[in-house]
C-alpha positions as CSV (number, residue, x, y, z in Angstrom):
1,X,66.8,31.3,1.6
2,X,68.1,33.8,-1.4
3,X,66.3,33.6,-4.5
4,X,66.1,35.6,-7.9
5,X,64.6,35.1,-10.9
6,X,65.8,32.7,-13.2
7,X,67.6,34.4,-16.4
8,X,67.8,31.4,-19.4
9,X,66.0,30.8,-22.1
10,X,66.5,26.9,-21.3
11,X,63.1,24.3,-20.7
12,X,62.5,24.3,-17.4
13,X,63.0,20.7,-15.8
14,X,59.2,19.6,-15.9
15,X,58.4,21.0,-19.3
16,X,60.9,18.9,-20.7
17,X,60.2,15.9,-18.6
18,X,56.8,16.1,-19.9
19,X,57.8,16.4,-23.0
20,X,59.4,13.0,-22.7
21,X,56.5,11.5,-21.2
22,X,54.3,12.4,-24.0
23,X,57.3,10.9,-26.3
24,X,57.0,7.6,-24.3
25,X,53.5,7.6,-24.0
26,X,52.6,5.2,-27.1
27,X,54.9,2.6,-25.5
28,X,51.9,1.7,-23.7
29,X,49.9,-0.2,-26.3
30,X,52.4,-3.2,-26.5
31,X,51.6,-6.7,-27.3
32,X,50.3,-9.3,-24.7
33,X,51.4,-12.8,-24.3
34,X,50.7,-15.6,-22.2
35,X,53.3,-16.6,-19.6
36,X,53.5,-19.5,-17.1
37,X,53.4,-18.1,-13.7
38,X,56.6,-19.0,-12.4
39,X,58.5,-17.0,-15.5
40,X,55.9,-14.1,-14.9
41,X,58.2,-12.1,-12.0
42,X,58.4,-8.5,-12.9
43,X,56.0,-8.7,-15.9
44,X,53.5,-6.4,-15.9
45,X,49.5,-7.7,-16.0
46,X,47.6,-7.3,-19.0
47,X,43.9,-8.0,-17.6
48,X,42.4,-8.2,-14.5
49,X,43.0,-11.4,-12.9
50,X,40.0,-13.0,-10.6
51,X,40.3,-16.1,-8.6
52,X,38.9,-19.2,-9.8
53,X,38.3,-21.0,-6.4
54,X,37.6,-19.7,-2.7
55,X,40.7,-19.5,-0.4
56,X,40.4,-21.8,1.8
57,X,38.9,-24.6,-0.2
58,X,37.6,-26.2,2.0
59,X,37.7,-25.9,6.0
60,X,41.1,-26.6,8.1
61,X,43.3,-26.0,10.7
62,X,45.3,-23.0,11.8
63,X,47.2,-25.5,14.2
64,X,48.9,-28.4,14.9
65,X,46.1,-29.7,17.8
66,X,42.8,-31.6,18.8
67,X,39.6,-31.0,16.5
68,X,36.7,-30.8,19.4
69,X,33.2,-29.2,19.8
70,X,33.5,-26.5,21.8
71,X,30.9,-27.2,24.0
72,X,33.1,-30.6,24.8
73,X,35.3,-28.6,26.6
74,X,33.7,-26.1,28.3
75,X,35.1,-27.0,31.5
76,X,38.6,-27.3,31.5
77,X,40.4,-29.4,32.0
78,X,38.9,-32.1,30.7
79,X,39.8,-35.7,29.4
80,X,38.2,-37.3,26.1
81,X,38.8,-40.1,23.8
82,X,40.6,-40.2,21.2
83,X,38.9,-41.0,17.6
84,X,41.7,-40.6,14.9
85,X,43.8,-38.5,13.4
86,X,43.6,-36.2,10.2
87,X,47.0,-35.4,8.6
88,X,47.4,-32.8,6.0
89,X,46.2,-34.1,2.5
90,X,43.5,-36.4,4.3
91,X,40.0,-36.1,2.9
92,X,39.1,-35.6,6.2
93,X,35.6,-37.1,5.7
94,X,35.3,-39.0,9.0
95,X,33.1,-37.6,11.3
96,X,33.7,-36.6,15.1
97,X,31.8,-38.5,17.4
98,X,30.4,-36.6,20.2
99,X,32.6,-35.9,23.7
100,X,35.6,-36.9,21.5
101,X,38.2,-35.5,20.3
102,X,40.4,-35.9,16.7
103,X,44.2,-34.8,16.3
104,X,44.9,-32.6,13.6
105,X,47.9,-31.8,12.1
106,X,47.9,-27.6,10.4
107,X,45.8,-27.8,7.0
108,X,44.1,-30.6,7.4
109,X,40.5,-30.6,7.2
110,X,38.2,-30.2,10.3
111,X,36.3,-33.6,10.7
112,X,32.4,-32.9,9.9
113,X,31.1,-31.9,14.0
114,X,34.0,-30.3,14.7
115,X,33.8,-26.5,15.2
116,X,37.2,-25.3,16.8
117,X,40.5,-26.8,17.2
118,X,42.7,-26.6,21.3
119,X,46.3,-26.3,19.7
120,X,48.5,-28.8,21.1
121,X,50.5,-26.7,23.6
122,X,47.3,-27.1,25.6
123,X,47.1,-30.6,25.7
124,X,48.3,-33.9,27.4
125,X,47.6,-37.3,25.6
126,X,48.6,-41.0,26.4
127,X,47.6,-41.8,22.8
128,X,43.9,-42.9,23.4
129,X,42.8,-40.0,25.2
130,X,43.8,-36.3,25.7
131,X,43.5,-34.4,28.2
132,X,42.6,-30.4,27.2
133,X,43.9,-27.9,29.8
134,X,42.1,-24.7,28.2
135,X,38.7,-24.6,26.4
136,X,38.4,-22.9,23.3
137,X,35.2,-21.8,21.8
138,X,33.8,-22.2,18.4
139,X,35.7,-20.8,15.1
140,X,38.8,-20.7,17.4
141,X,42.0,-22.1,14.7
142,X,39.0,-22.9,11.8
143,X,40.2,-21.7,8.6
144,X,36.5,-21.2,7.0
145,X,36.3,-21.8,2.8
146,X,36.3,-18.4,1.6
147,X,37.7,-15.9,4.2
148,X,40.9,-15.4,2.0
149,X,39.3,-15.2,-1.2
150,X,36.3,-15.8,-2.5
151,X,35.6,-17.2,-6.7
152,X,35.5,-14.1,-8.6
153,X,36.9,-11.6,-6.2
154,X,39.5,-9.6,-8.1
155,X,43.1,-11.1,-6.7
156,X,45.5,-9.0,-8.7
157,X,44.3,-6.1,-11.2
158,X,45.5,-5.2,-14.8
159,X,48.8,-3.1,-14.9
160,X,50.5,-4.4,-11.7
161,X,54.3,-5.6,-12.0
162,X,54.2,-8.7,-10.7
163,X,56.2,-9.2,-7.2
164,X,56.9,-12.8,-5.7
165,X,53.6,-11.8,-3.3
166,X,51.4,-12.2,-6.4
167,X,53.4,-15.0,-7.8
168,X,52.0,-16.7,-4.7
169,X,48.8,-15.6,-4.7
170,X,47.8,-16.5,-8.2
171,X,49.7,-20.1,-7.9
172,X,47.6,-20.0,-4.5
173,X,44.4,-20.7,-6.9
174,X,45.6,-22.8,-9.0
175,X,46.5,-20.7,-12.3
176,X,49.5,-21.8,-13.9
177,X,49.8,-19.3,-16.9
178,X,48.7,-15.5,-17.0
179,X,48.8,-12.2,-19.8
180,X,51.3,-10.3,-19.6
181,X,52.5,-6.9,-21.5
182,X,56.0,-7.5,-23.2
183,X,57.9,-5.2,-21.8
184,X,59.5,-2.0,-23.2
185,X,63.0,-3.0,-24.9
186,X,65.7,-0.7,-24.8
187,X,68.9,-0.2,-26.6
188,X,71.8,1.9,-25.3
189,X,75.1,3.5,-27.3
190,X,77.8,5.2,-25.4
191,X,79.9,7.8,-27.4
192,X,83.4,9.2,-27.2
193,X,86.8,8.3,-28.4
194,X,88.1,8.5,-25.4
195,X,86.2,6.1,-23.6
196,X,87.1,1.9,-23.0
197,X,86.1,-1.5,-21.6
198,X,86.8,-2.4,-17.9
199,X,89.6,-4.5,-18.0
200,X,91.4,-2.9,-20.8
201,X,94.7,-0.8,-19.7
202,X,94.5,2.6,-19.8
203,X,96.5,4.6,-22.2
204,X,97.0,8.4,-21.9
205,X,93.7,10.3,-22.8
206,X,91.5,7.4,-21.6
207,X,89.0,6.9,-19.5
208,X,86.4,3.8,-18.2
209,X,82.9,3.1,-20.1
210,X,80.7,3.2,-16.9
211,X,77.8,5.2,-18.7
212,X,76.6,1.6,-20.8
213,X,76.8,-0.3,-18.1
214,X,75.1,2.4,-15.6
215,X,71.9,3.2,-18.3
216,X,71.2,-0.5,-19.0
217,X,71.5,-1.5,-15.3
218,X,69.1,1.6,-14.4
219,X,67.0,0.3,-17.3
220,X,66.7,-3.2,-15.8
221,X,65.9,-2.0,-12.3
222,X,63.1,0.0,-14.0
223,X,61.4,-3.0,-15.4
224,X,62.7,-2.5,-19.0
225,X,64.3,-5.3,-21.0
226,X,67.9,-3.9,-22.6
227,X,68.3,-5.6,-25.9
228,X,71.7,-4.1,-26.4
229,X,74.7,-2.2,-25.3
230,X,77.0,-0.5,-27.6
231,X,80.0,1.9,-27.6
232,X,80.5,4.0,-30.8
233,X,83.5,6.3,-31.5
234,X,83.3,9.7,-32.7
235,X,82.9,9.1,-36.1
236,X,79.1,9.7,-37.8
237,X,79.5,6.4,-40.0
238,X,80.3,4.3,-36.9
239,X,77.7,5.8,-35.0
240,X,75.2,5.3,-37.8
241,X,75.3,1.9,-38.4
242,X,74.8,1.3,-34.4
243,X,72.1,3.7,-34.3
244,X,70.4,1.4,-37.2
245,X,70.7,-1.6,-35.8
246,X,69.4,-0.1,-32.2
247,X,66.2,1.3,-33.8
248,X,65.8,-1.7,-35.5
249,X,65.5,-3.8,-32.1
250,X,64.3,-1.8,-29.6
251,X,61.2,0.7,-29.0
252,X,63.4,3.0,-27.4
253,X,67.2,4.2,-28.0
254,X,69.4,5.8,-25.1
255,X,72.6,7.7,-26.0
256,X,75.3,9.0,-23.7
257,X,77.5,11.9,-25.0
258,X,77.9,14.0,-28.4
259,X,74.7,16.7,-27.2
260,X,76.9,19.7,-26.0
261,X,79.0,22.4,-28.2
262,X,82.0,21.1,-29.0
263,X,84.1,20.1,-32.5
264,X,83.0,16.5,-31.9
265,X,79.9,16.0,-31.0
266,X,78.8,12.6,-33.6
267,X,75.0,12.4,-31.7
268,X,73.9,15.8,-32.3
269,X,75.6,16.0,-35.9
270,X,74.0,13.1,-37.0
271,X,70.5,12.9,-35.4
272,X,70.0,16.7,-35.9
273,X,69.5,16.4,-39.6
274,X,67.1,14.0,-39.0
275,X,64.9,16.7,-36.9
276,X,66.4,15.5,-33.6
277,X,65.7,18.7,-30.9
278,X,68.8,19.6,-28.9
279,X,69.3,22.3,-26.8
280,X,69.7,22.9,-22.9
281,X,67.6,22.2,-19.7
282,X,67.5,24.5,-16.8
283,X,69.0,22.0,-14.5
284,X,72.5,20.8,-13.0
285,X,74.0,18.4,-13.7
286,X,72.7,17.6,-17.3
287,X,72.0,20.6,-19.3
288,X,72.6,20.2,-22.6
289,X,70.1,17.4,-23.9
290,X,68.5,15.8,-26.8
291,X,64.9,14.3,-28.5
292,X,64.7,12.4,-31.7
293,X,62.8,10.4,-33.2
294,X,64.0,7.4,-35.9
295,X,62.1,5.5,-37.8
296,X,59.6,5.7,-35.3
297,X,61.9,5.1,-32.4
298,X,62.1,7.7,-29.6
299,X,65.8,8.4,-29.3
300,X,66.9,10.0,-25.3
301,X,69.9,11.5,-25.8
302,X,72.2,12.7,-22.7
303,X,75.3,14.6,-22.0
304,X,78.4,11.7,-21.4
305,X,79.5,13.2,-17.9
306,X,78.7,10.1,-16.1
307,X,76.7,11.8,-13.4
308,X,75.1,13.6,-16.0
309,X,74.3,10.6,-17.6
310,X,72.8,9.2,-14.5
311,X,70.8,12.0,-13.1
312,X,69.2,12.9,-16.7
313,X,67.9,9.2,-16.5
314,X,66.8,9.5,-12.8
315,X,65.0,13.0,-13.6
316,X,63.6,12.8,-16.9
317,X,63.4,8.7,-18.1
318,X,62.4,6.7,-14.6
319,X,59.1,8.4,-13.4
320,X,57.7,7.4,-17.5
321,X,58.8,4.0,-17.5
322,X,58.1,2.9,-14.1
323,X,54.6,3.8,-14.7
324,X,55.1,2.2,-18.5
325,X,56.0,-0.8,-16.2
326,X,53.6,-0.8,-13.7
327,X,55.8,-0.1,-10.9
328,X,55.2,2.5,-8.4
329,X,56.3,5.8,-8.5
330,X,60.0,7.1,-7.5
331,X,59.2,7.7,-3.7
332,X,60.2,11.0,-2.5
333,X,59.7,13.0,0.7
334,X,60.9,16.6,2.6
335,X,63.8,16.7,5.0
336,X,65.8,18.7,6.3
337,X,69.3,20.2,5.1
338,X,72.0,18.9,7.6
339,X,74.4,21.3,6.1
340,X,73.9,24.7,4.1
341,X,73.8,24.3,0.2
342,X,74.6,26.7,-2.4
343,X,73.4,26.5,-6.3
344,X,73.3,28.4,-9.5
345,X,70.5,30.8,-10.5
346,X,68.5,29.7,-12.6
347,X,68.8,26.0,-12.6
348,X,67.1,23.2,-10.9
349,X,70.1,21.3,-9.2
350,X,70.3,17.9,-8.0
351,X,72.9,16.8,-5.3
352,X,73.6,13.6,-4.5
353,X,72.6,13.0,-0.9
354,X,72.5,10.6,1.8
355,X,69.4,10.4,4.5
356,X,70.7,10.1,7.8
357,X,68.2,9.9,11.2
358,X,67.9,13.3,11.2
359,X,67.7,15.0,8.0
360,X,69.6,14.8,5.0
361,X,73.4,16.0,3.7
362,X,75.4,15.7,0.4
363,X,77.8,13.2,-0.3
364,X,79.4,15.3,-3.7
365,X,80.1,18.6,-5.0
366,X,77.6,19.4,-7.7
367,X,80.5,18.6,-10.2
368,X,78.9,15.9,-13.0
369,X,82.1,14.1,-13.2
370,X,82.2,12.8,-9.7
371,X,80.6,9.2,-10.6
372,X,81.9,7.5,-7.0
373,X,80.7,10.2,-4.8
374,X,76.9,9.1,-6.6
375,X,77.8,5.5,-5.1
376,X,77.4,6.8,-2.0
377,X,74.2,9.0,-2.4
378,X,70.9,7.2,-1.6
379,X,69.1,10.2,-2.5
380,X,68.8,13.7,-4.8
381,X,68.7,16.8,-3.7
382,X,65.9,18.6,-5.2
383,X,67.1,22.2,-4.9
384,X,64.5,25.0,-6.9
385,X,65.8,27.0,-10.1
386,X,65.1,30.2,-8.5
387,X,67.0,29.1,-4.8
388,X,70.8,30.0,-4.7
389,X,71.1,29.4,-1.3
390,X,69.8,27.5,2.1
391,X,70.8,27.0,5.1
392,X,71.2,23.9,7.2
393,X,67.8,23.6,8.7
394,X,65.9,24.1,6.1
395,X,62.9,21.7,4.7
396,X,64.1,20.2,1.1
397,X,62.3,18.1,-1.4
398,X,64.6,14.4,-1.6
399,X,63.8,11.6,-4.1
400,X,65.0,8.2,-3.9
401,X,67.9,6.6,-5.9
């Protein structure tokens, strides 16, 4: 590995990322509303939910089989008589007589004397007797009242993001609404003259939008609600009157393009005035970058390369709002380099990268431009500011996409 000191006076990649945390960080206290539980996938808890009933309710079968006393069938096999049967949704409230036996179907209730249940593989009947073939001994495929959950255990704490497991277990017990945190609400404005609509013919100079649609379906998949998507050119006055109406919807705004040093660059020359913070970051791709705040609205503004665009929202945006969210963190793990990898000094790079059996290799160059080489990557390559080189071999920090 070669390595040198890193000559910029740019933020380093986790000073800035904290900076944007603590930006973020009063998105927290957002208002609670009660939701039926069906409509509650992906919403994040506001309390601490505990069940109201025991799981089971009340005792029943594991099986499809023959509710017995265990000591009934000791030696087997054995015939007994038949006494009823107890389907699903029965009260069940018949008791078993003794040396008999009762036919259960799975989650009905075990008939008062009856301690285990032979499952009816095991069995022969002619329909008044059956004869059991294996002895079973007590608590055998008895669902006891409680041994799921008991009333008052905690079933699903405050600040989870509800998955369709918890969806079940809190229709399980019979709530039908819960609290839940509205979720953060995000608006998004691409910039750039140059830039149009799927669909739309391409005339010389122009190129596809993909950076709106990219941000607000990252945004989405990071449990934030997108209120709006919009495209400005490169004139202030256009890109004012969007910027308005986003801060006037949302509790955060995202912006794509306008941050570096050229003649037209409409974010920075408008949001600058009003004590937006732009400068660079000591990473690759996604150096030049930009923190305002309007009206009260954090505004995340990043360079319009659309790799750029997408790595600055991976690096510096996702960690925050999934925990905002109540998702878990961006998994990551050390693998090693199938290939040797160069990168600048100075600068944290991230190359796109695709996990194989045996280690990891990259799917790009390191150019931001290359959008469809990304669509191939299920990982970045976490590569230190102060390493220029590594060989293949080598242990590397990966994060998932």
């Amino acid at each position: 590995m070669n390595s040198r000191p890193a000559r910029t006076s740019a933020r380093s990649v986790d000073e800035y990322r904290d900076t944007i945390e603590q930006l973020l960080r009063p998105l927290a206290a957002r208002r609670v509303e009660t939701v039926p539980v069906p409509d509650a996938l992906d919403r994040q808890l506001a309390e601490d939910v505990r069940s109201p009933v025991e799981l089971p309710v009340f005792r029943n079968s594991a099986m499809d089989g023959y509710a017995v006393r265990a000591a009934s069938v000791v030696v087997a096999p054995v015939t007994l008589p038949l006494a009823g049967m107890v389907a699903a949704g029965n009260p069940g409230e018949a008791p078993l007589p003794r040396g008999a036996a009762m036919k259960v179907m799975t989650g009905a209730p075990i008939p008062p004397g009856a301690d285990c249940v032979v499952p009816v593989e095991d069995t022969r009947t002619d329909g008044t007797t059956v004869i059991i073939e294996r002895g079973r001994t007590a608590g055998e495929f008895v669902r006891e009242p409680g041994t799921d959950v008991r009333t008052g255990d905690l079933l699903v704490p405050a600040g989870v993001s509800l998955t369709p497991r918890h969806i079940a277990a809190l229709a399980a017990v019979g709530l039908a609404e819960v609290p839940v945190f509205e979720p953060v609400r995000a608006a998004v404005i691409t910039t750039g003259d140059e830039l149009v609509p799927a669909g739309t013919a391409l005339r010389p100079g122009q190129v596809y939008n993909s950076n709106g649609i990219a941000l607000a379906a990252a945004l989405r998949a990071n449990g934030v609600t997108v209120v709006s998507v919009r495209h400005s050119t490169d004139d202030p006055e256009v890109f004012r009157g969007l910027l308005t109406a986003a801060t006037a919807s949302a509790d955060l705004v995202f912006t794509s393009g306008g941050v570096s040093k050229g003649d037209f660059e409409v974010v920075k020359d408008v949001l600058a005035p009003l004590g937006g913070v732009f400068g660079s970051v000591a990473v690759q791709p996604g150096g030049p970058q930009g923190l305002t705040v309007v009206d009260g609205v954090p505004v995340l503004s990043f360079p319009g390369n659309p790799v750029s665009t997408m790595v600055s929202f991976e690096v510096f945006a996702r960690p925050t709002l999934r925990r905002l969210g109540g998702l878990p963190p961006v998994p990551t793990r050390e693998l090693p380099l199938l290939e040797p990898v160069r990168s600048p000094a100075g600068r944290r790079q991230f190359l796109r990268g695709r996990v194989t059996g045996s280690g990891v290799e990259s799917v790009s160059g390191p150019g931001s431009h290359l959008v469809a080489g990304m669509a191939w990557a299920d990982v970045l390559i976490d590569i230190p500011a102060d390493t220029t080189e590594l060989p293949a071999g080598s242990t590397i920090s990966v994060r998932s996409l």
